[in-house]
Structure formats: structure tokens, C-alpha cells
C-alpha positions as semicolon CSV with decimal commas, in nm:
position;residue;x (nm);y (nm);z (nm)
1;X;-7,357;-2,230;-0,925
2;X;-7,398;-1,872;-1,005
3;X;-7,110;-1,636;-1,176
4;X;-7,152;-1,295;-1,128
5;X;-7,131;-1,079;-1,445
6;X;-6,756;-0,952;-1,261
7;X;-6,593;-1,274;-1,279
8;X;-6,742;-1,319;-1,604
9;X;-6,564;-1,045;-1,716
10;X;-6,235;-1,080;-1,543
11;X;-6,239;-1,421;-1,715
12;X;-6,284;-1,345;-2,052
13;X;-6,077;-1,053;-2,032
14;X;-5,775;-1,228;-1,866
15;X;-5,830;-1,485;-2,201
16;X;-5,863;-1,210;-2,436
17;X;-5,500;-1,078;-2,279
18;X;-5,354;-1,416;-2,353
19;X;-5,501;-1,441;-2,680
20;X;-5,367;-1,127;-2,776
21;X;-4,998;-1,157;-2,614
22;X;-4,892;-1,511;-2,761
23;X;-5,022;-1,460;-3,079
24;X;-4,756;-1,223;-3,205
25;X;-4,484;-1,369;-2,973
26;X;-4,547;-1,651;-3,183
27;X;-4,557;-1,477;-3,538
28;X;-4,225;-1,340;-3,442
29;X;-4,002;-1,659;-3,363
30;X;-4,077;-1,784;-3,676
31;X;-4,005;-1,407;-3,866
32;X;-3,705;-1,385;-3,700
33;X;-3,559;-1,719;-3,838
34;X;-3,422;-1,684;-4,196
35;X;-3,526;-1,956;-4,483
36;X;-3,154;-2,093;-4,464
37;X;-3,125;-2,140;-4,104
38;X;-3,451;-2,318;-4,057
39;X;-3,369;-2,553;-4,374
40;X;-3,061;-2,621;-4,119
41;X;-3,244;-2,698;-3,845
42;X;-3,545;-2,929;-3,990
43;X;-3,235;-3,109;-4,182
44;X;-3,058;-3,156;-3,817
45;X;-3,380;-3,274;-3,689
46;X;-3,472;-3,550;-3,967
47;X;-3,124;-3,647;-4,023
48;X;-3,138;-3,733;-3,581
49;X;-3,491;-3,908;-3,646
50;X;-3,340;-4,097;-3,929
51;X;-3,085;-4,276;-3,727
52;X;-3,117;-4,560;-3,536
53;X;-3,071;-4,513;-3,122
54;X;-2,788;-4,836;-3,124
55;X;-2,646;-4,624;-3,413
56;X;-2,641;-4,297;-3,212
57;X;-2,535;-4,544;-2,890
58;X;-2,272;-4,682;-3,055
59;X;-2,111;-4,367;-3,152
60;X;-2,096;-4,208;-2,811
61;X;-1,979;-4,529;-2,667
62;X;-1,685;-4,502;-2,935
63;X;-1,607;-4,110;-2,858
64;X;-1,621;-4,170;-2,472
65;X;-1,393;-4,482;-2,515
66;X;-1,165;-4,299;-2,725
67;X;-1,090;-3,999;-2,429
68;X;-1,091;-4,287;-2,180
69;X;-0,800;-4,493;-2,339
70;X;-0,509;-4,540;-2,032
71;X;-0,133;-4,574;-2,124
72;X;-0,078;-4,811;-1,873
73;X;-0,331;-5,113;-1,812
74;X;-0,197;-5,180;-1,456
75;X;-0,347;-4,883;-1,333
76;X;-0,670;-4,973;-1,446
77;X;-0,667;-5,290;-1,238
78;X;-0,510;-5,120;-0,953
79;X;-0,831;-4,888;-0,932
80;X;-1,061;-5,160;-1,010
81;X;-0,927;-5,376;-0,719
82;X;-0,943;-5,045;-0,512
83;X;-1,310;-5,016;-0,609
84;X;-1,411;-5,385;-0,544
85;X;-1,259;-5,341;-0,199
86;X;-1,430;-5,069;-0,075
């Protein structure tokens, strides 16, 4: 298959355009972050890699259970017999 010299050109200029744009879009982000902040942020990161998934489980399951604690237990099997009706 033949390429013409045009689409040859389109091509590598199109690339050259990309090459061009992201690499100071790129050089930016990381300018615009001060040493403090992204000390923050790698520390957030390793200290979430660090933990165990049960661990991180476990806590969430604790949180939601603590919002979802009901004053009166009777209500809770009124709704469940509701539920296992339907």
C-alpha cells in the first residue's frame, strides 16, 4: 500500500502537535504541586497500600454499623418480615 507524501505529512504533523501539547501540560501538574502537598499525598497513598483490604473492610463495616444502630429492635423485625413477604 502506497502513502502519499500528504498523509505522510498530516501524520507526522498531527504527532508532532501532540508531542508538543502534552509535554508541557505535563511539566505543569507537577510545578504546580508544592514539595509539602505532594509529601501529603504519596504518604496518603502508601499509608492506603500499607493496609490490609479486611482491615479497610472492617472499618467501613464498623462506621456504617455505627449510623445504622435502631432504638427500637422491633422495628427492625417488623421491616424484615415486611421484606420477606413481599
Amino acid at each position: 500500500m502506497v502513502v502519499s507524501r500528504k498523509w505522510a505529512f498530516v501524520f507526522s504533523a498531527v504527532l508532532l502537535l501532540l508531542l508538543v501539547g502534552v509535554a508541557p501540560a505535563t511539566s505543569r501538574t507537577n510545578a504546580g504541586i508544592s514539595a509539602p502537598t505532594r509529601r501529603i499525598e504519596i504518604e496518603k497513598v502508601q499509608s492506603s497500600s500499607n493496609s490490609t483490604m479486611a482491615a479497610r473492610s472492617q472499618e467501613e463495616a464498623d462506621a456504617l454499623n455505627e449510623k445504622a444502630v435502631a432504638d427500637d429492635p422491633e422495628e427492625i423485625v417488623s421491616m424484615v418480615e415486611i421484606a420477606c413477604t413481599l
